[in-house]
C-alpha positions as CSV (number, residue, x, y, z in Angstrom):
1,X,100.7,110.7,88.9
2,X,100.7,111.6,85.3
3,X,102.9,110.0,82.9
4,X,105.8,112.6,83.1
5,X,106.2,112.3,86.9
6,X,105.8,108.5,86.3
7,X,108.8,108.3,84.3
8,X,110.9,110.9,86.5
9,X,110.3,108.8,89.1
10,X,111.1,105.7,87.8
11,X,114.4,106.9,86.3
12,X,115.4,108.3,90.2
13,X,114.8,104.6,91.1
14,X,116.9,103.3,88.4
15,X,119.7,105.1,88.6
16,X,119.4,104.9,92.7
17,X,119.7,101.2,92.5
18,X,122.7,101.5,90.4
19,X,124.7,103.6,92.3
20,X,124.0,102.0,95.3
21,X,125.3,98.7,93.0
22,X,128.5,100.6,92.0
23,X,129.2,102.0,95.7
24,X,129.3,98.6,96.7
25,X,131.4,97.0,94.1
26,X,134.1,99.8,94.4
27,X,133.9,99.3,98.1
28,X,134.4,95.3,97.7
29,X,137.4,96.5,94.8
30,X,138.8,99.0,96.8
31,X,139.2,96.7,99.7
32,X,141.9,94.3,97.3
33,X,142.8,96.6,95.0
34,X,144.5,100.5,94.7
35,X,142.0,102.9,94.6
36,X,141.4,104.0,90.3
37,X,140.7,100.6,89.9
38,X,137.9,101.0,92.5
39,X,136.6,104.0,90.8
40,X,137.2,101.9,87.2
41,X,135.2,99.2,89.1
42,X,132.4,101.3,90.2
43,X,132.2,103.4,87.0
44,X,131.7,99.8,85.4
45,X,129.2,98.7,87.3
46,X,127.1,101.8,87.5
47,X,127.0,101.4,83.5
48,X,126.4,98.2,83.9
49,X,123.4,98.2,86.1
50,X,122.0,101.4,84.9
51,X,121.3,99.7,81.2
52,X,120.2,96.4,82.8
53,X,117.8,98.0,84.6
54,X,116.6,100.7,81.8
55,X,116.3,97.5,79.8
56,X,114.0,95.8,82.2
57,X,112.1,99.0,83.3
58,X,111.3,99.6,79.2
59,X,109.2,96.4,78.9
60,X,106.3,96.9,76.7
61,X,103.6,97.3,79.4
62,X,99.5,95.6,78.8
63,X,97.7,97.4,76.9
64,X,93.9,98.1,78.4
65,X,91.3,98.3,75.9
66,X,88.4,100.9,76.6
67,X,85.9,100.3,79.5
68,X,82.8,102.4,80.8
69,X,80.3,102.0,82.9
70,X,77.1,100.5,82.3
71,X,74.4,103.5,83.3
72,X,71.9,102.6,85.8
73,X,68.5,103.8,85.3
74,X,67.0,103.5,89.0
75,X,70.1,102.4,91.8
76,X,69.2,98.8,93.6
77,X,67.1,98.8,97.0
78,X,70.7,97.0,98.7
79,X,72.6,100.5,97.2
80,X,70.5,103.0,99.3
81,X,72.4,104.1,102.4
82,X,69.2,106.9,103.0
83,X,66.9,105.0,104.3
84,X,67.2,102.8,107.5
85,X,66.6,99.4,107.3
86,X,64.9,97.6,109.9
87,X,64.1,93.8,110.1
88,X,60.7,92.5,110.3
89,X,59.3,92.5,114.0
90,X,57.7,89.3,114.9
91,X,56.0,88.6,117.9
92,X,58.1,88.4,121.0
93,X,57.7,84.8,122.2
94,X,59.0,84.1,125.2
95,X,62.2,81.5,125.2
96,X,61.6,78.1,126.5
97,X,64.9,76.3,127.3
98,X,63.2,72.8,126.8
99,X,66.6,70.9,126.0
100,X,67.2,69.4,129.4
101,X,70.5,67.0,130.0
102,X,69.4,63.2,130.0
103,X,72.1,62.6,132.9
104,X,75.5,64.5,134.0
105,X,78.4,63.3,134.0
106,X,80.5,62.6,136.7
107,X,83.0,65.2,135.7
108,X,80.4,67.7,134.9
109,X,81.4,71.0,136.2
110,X,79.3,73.4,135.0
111,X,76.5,71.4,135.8
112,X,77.1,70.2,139.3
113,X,77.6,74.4,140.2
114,X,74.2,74.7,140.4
115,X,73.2,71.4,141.4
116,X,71.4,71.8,144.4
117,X,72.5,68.9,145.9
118,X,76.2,69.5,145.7
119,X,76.0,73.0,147.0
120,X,76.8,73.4,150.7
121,X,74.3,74.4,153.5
122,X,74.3,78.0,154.8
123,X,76.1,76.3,158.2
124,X,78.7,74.9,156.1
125,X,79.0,77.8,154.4
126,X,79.7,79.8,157.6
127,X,81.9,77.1,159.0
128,X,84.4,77.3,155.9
129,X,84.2,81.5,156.2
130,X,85.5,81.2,159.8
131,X,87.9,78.7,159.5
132,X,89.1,81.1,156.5
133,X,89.2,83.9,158.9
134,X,90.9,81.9,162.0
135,X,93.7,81.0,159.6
136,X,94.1,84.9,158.6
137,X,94.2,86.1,162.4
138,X,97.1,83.8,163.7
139,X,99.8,85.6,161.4
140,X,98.6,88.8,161.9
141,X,99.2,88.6,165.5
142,X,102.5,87.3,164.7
143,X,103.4,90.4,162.3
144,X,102.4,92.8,164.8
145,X,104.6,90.8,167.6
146,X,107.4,91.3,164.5
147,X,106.6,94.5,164.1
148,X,107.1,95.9,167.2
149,X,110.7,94.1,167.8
150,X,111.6,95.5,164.9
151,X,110.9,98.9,166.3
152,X,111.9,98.5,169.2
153,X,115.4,97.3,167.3
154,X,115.3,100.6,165.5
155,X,114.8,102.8,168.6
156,X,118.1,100.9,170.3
157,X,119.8,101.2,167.4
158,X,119.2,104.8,167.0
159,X,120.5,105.4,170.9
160,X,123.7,103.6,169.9
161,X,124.0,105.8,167.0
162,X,123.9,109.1,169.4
């Protein structure tokens, strides 16, 4: 903004604030009081406000001395966006994961799922899959017994109904 605008803008602010002062203290005046001395009371505190603030907005503002730039002869390596930069390839060496537990704990989960001892055998495995599976069936037997009284209920109820 240039300085022009600036100022236009800052004296819309200014006298916004203070009528939106005054409109409130002839509201609170004219809630007690006859209605001119609400307008005395907001005409007061519109002139009131509007110098306060003008006062405050005029404050001598810093003063900035002069700065340029310092002129770079040949831009900084780091500054280039041109060219791609790409780390320095090393040999690939495989990765050895040498750093082995000294002992788990007892409450070592993370551990104990791979532990081969702790896992269960393929026949334990199976067992736990059908008992899973025998538990499922029962109630499904039931829902389809359910299911068909409740039909059934639905075609008697229907007859009734004719």
């Amino acid at each position: 903004m240039s300085g022009g605008n600036s100022d236009r803008v800052m004296r819309a602010v200014e006298y916004a604030s203070a009528i939106a002062f005054a409109s409130a203290i002839g509201f609170a005046v004219g809630s007690f009081f006859p209605l001119p001395c609400a307008v005395g009371g907001a005409t007061l505190a519109f002139i009131l406000s509007a110098r306060v603030l003008r006062a405050v907005a005029r404050t001598p503002q810093f003063i900035l001395s002069d700065f340029s730039l310092p002129e770079l002869e040949e831009w900084p390596d780091e500054l280039l966006l041109t060219e791609r930069h790409e780390p320095p390839v090393a040999e690939e060496e495989p990765l050895l994961l040498d750093d082995v537990l000294a002992e788990m704990g007892p409450d070592s989960r993370v551990v104990r799922l791979f532990d081969r001892k702790a896992m269960p055998t393929p026949g334990q495995l199976r067992s736990r899959i059908d008992r899973h599976l025998d538990d499922h069936r029962a109630p499904e037997a039931d829902a389809q017994d359910a299911s068909q009284a409740l039909l059934d209920a639905l075609a008697e109820l229907r007859q009734s109904l004719r």
